[in-house]
Legacy VTK file of the C-alpha trace (Angstrom):
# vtk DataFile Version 3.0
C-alpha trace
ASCII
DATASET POLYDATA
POINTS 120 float
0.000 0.000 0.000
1.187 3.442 -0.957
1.237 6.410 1.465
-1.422 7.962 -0.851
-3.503 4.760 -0.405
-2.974 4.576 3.020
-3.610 8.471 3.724
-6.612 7.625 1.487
-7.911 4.775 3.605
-7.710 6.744 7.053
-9.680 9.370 5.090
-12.898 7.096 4.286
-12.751 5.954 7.800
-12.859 8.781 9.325
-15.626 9.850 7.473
-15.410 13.849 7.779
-16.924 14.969 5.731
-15.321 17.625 3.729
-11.953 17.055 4.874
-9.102 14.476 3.623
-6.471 13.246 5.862
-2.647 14.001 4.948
-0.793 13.031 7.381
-0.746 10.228 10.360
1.410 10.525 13.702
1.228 7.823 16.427
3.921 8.382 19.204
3.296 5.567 21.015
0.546 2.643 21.280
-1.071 4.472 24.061
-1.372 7.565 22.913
-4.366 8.590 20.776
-3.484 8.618 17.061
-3.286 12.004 15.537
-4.374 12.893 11.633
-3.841 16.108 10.583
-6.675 16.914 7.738
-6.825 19.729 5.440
-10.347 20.733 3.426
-11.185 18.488 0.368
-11.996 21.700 -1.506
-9.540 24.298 -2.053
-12.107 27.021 -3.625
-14.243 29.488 -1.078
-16.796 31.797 -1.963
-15.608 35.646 -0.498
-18.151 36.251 2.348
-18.408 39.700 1.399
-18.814 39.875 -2.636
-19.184 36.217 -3.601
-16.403 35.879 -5.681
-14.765 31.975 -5.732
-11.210 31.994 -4.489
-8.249 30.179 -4.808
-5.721 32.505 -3.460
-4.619 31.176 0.105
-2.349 33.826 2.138
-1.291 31.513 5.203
-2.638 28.273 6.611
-3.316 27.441 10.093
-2.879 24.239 12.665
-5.663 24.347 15.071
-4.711 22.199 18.545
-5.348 19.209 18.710
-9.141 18.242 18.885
-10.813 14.726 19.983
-12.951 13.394 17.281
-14.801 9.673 18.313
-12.562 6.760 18.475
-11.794 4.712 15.694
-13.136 1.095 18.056
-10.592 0.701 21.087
-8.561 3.943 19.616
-8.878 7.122 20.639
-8.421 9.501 17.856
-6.963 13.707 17.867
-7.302 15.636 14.909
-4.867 18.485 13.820
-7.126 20.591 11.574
-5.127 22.746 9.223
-7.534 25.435 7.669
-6.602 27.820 5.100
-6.979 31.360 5.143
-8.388 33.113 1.631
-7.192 36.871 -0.358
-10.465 37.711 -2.397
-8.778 39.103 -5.340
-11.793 41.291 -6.737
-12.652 42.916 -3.219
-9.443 42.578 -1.115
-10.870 40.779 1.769
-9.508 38.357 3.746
-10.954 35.082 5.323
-11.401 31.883 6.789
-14.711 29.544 5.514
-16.407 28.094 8.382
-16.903 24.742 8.239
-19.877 22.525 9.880
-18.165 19.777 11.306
-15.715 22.068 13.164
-16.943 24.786 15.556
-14.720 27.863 15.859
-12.249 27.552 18.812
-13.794 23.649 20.015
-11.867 20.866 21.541
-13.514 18.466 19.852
-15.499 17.936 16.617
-18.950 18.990 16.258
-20.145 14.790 16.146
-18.076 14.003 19.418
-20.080 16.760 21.208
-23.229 16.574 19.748
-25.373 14.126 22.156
-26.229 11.048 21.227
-29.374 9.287 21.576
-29.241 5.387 22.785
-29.364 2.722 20.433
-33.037 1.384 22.230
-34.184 5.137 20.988
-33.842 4.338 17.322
LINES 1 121
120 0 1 2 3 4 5 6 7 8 9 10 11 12 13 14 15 16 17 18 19 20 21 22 23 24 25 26 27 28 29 30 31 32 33 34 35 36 37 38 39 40 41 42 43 44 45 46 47 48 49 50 51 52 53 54 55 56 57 58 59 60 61 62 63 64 65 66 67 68 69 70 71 72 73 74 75 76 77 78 79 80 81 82 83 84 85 86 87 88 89 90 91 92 93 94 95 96 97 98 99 100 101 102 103 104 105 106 107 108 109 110 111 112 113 114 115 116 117 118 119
């Protein structure tokens, strides 16, 4: 399996959607495995005049964040979001994006509740 492959794999399982995995760190066997995933798309639409942009001035690392364990382990994400120039109005900015909240600890799904299987 290629690193591509395997980046690929770790990507469908953890099933974020709109994010792809590129990169894997485990420091030890008890320590929570760590992906650090970037958005699949690399377009945003300006906020303020709609415009589509491709022009990224800086990316950022967020902290790591606790996303729901992959069976027995537990799983930290390292989300790396881009920050977008809007070349027709001059703007700068960050999309939002649903499965991440601004500033969280922990992905939207890991701290939404959850209702018991018998409630289904």
């Amino acid at each position: 399996m290629t690193e591509q492959e395997h980046l690929d794999f770790w990507t469908e399982a953890l099933n974020l959607p709109d994010f792809r995995v590129v990169h894997e760190r485990r420091d030890s066997p008890n320590d929570p495995v760590c992906f650090t995933v970037v958005p699949a798309e690399e377009v945003a639409r300006c906020p303020g005049c709609g415009h589509a942009c491709a022009t990224v001035r800086r990316r950022h690392d967020s902290k790591p964040m606790r996303d729901l364990p992959i069976g027995p382990q537990a799983v930290n994400l390292i989300v790396r979001t881009p920050q977008f120039r809007c070349d027709r109005c001059e703007s700068y900015f960050t999309p939002g994006y649903p499965a991440i909240a601004p500033g969280a600890h922990a992905t939207e799904r890991i701290a939404a509740p959850r209702e018991p299987a018998a409630w289904r």
